[in-house]
C-alpha positions as CSV (number, residue, x, y, z in Angstrom):
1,X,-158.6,-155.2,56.7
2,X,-156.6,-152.4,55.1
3,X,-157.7,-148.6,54.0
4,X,-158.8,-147.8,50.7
5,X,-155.6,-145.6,50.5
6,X,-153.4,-148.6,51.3
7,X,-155.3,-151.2,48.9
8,X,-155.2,-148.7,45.7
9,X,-151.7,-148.0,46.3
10,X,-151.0,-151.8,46.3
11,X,-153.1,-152.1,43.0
12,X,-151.0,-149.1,41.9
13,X,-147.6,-151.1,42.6
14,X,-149.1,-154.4,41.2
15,X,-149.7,-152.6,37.6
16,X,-146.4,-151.9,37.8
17,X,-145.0,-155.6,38.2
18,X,-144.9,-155.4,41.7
19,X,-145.6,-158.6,42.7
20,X,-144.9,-158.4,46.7
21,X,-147.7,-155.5,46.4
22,X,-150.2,-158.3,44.9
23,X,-148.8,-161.2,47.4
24,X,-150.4,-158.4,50.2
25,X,-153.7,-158.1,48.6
26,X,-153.9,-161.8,48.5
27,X,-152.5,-162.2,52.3
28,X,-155.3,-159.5,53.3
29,X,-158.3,-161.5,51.4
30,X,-157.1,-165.0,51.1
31,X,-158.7,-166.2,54.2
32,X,-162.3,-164.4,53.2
33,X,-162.1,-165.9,49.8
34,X,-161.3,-169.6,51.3
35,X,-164.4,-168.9,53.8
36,X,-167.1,-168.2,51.1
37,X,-165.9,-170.8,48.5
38,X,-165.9,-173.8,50.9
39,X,-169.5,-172.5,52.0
40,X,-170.5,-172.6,48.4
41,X,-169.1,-175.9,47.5
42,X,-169.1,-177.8,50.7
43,X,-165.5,-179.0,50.0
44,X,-161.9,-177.5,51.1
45,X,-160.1,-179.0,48.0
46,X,-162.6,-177.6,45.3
47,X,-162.6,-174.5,47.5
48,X,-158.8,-174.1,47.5
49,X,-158.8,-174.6,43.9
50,X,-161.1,-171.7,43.3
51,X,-159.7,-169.5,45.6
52,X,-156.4,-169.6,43.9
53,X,-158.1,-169.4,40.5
54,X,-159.8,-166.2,41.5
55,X,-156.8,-164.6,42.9
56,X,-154.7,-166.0,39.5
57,X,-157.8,-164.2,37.6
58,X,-158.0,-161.3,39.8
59,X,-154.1,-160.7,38.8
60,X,-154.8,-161.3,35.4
61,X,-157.6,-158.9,34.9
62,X,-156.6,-156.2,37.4
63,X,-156.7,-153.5,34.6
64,X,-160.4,-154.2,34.6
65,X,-160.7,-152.8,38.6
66,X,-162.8,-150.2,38.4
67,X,-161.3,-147.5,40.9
68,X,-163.8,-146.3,44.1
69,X,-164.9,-150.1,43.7
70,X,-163.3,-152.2,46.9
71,X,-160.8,-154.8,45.6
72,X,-162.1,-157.4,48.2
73,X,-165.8,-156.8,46.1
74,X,-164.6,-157.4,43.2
75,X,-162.4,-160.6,44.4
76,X,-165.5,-162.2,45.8
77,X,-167.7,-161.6,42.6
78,X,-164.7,-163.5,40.6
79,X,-164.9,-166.1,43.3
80,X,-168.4,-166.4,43.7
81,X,-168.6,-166.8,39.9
82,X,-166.1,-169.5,39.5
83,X,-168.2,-171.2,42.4
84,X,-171.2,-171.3,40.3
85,X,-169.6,-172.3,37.5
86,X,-168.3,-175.5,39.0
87,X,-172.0,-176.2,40.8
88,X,-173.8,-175.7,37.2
89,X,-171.3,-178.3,36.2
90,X,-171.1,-180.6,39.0
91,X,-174.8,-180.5,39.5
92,X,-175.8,-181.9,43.5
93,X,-174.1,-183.9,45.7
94,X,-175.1,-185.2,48.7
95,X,-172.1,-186.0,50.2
96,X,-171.3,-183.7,53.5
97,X,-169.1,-180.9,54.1
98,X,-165.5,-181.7,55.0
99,X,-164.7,-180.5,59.0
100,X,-162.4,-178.0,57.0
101,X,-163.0,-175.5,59.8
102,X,-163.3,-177.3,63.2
103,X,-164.8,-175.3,65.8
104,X,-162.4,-173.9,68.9
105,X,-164.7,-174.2,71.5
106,X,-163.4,-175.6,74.7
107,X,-166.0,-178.2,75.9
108,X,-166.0,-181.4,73.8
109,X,-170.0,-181.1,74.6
110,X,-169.9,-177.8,72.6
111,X,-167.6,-178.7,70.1
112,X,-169.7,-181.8,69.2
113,X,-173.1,-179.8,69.1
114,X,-171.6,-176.8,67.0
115,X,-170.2,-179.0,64.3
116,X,-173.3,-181.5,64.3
117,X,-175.2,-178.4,63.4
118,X,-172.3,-177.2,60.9
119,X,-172.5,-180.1,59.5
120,X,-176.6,-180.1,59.0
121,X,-176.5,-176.3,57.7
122,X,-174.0,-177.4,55.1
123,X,-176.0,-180.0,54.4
124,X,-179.4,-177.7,54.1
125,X,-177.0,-174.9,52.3
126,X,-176.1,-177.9,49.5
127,X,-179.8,-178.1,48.9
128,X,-180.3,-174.7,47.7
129,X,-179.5,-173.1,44.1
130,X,-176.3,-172.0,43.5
131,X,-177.6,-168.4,43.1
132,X,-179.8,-168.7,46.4
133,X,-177.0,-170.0,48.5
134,X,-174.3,-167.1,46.8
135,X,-176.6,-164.9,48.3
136,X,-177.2,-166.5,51.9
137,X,-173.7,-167.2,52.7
138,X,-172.2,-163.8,51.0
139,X,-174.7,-162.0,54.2
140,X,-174.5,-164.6,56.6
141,X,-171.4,-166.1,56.5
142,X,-169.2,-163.1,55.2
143,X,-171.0,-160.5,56.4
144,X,-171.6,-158.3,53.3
145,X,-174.4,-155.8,53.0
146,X,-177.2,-156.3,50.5
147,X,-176.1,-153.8,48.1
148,X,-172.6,-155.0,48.4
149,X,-173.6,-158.7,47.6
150,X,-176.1,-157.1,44.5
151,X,-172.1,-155.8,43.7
152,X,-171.0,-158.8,43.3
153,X,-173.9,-161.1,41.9
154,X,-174.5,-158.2,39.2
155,X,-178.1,-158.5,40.6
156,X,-180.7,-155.7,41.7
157,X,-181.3,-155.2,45.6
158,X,-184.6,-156.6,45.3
159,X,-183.5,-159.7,44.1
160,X,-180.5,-159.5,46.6
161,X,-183.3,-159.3,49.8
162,X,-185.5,-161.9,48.0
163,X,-182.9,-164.7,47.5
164,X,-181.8,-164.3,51.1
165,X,-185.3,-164.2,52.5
166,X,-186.3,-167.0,50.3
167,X,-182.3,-169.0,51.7
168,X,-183.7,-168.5,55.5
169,X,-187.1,-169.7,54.8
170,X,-185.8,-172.6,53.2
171,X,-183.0,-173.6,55.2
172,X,-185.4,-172.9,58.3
173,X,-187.4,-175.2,56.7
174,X,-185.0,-178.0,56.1
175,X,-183.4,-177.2,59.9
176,X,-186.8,-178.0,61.4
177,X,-187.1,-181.1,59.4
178,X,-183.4,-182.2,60.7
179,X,-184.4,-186.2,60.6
180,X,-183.6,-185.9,56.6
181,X,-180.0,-184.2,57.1
């Protein structure tokens, strides 16, 4: 991950039509972007196509960044919003996630065991609201802190703490009860 000096003197060169400067931003946050769109949709195709949206949008809108904001914040809110947008519309699906990111484990024992239970949290994660599961997989797949993740939903910190609370109960809840995933 690069320095706050290095990423606003890349946003610096990209106003100025630098487009190398921009192709480094997206180098730096492409694979983070990927990550939380595939949790969120629970496809690689629809998650590639929304990665590359928000990045297209990112470029397009970068004289909106607000300065002492991290670009990599503001890049996941713009993805995490298209990824709602295409759930609202989609609605559910029950089909299960793609084995987009196979696990590199050396025993096939191990590698059978971790994606059997990839494959049931992505099936518990497809049974939460959009808004719920933003939340969830911003923390516990990417990491972010809550006030960080209330960044980029535009939500309070309560909320923030509540949804994810509310995600682990849930998908606890639906883990437990694994004969139904």
């Amino acid at each position: 991950m690069i320095d706050r000096a290095e990423e606003a003197a890349l946003i610096a060169r990209t106003c100025r039509d630098d487009q190398a400067a921009f192709g480094e931003l997206v180098e730096q946050n492409r694979g983070a972007i990927l990550r939380v769109c595939f949790r969120l949709l629970g496809n690689l195709e629809d998650a590639k196509d929304v990665a590359q949206e928000a990045f297209l949008q990112a470029y397009l809108g970068l004289d909106r960044f607000r300065e002492g904001s991290r670009f990599s914040t503001w890049l996941y809110r713009i993805a995490v919003n298209l990824c709602l947008n295409v759930l609202r519309r989609r609605g559910p699906r029950g089909e299960p996630l793609d084995e987009a990111f196979p696990d590199p484990r050396p025993t096939p024992d191990r590698v059978y065991a971790q994606r059997e239970l990839g494959r049931r949290i992505g099936r518990a994660l497809e049974r939460l609201s959009p808004d719920v599961r933003a939340a969830v997989v911003l923390r516990d797949t990417m990491g972010l802190s809550y006030s960080e993740i209330g960044e980029v939903l535009d939500i309070p910190l309560g909320t923030v703490k509540s949804r994810i609370s509310a995600a682990r109960w849930t998908l606890r809840r639906y883990l437990e009860a694994a004969d139904d995933l």
